[in-house]
C-alpha positions in Angstrom: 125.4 96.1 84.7 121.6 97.1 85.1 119.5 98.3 87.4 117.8 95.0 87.6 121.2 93.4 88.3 121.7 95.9 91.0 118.3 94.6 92.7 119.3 91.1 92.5 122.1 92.1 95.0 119.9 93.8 97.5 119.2 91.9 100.4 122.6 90.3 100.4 124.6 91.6 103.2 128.2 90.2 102.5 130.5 92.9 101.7 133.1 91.0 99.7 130.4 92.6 96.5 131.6 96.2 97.4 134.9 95.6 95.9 133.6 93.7 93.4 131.4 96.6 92.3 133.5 99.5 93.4 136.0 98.3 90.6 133.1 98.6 87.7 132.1 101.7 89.1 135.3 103.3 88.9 135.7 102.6 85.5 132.4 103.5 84.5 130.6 106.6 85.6 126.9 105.4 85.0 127.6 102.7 86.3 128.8 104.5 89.3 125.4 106.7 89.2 123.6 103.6 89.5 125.8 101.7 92.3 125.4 105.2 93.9 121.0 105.3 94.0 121.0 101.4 94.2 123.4 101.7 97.5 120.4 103.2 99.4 118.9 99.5 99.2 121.8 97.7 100.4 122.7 96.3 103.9 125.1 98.4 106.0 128.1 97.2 105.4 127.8 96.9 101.6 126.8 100.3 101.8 129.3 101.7 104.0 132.2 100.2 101.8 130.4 101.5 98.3 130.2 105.1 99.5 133.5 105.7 101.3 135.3 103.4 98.3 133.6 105.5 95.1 135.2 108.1 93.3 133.1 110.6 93.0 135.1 112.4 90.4 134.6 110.3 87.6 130.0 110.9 89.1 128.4 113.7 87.0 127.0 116.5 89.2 123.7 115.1 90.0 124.8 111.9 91.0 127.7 113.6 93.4 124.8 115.6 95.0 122.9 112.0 94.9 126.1 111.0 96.8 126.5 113.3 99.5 122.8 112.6 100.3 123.3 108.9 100.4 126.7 109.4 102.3 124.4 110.8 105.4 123.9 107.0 106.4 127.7 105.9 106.4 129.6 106.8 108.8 132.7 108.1 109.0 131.8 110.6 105.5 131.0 113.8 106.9 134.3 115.4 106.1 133.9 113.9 102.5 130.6 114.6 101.9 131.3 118.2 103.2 133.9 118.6 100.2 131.9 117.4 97.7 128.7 120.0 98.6 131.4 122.8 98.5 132.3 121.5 95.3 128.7 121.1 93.8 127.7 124.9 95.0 130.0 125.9 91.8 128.2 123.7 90.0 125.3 125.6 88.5 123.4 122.5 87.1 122.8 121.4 90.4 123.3 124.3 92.8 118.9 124.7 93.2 118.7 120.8 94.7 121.8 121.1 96.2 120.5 124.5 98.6 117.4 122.3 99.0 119.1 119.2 100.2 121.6 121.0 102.4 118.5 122.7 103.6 117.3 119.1 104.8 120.5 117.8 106.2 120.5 120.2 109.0 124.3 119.9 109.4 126.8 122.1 111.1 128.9 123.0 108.0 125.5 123.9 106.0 126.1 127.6 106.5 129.6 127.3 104.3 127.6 125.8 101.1 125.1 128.3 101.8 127.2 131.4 101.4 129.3 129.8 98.5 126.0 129.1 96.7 125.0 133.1 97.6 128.3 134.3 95.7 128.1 131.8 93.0 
C-alpha cells in the first residue's frame, strides 16, 4: 500500500475501509505509520475507527508520537493517548518533539509527561 493509495481513499467517508485497513496496518508497521499521517485526511468516522482500532505497539516511536497527536480529533482517546505520551517520555529518540507537542496540546495530564521527561 502507498501513500498514493492512501489518497485515493480520502474523501470517501464510509467506514467499512477502517477495518479493511486496520487489518494491513496491524500486520505491517509502515504501513501502520502511513495509515496513521494519512488518517488526518480522512472523514470522521474513518478516522475515529483507524485511531481507536491501531496498535500502536507494533508503530515506531515517531509515529506513536504522530499518533497521540492525531488521536486529539477522535474522541473517546484521551486515556489512550495519555498512555502512549507516558510511554514515549522514556523514549529518548523522540522525547524533544514529544515536550514540544505536549507543550501544544494544553491538556490536563501534560504536567505527568512533563516530569517523567525531567527525570528521564
Amino acid at each position: 500500500m502507498s501513500a498514493n493509495a492512501m489518497k485515493v481513499l480520502e474523501p470517501h467517508s464510509d467506514p467499512r475501509l477502517a477495518p479493511a485497513l486496520l487489518e494491513r496496518a496491524n500486520a505491517d508497521p509502515a504501513i501502520a505509520a502511513l495509515v496513521v499521517d494519512q488518517s488526518q485526511r480522512m472523514s470522521d468516522a474513518v478516522r475515529q475507527a483507524l485511531l481507536t482500532g491501531i496498535d500502536e505497539a507494533r508503530l515506531p516511536a515517531p509515529a506513536r508520537l504522530e499518533l497521540a497527536d492525531v488521536m486529539s480529533s477522535a474522541s473517546g482517546t484521551e486515556a489512550r493517548r495519555k498512555a502512549i505520551a507516558l510511554q514515549l517520555a522514556d523514549e529518548p529518540s523522540v522525547q524533544r518533539e514529544l515536550g514540544a507537542q505536549v507543550g501544544k496540546w494544553k491538556v490536563s495530564w501534560a504536567s505527568e509527561v512533563f516530569t517523567k521527561l525531567r527525570s528521564s
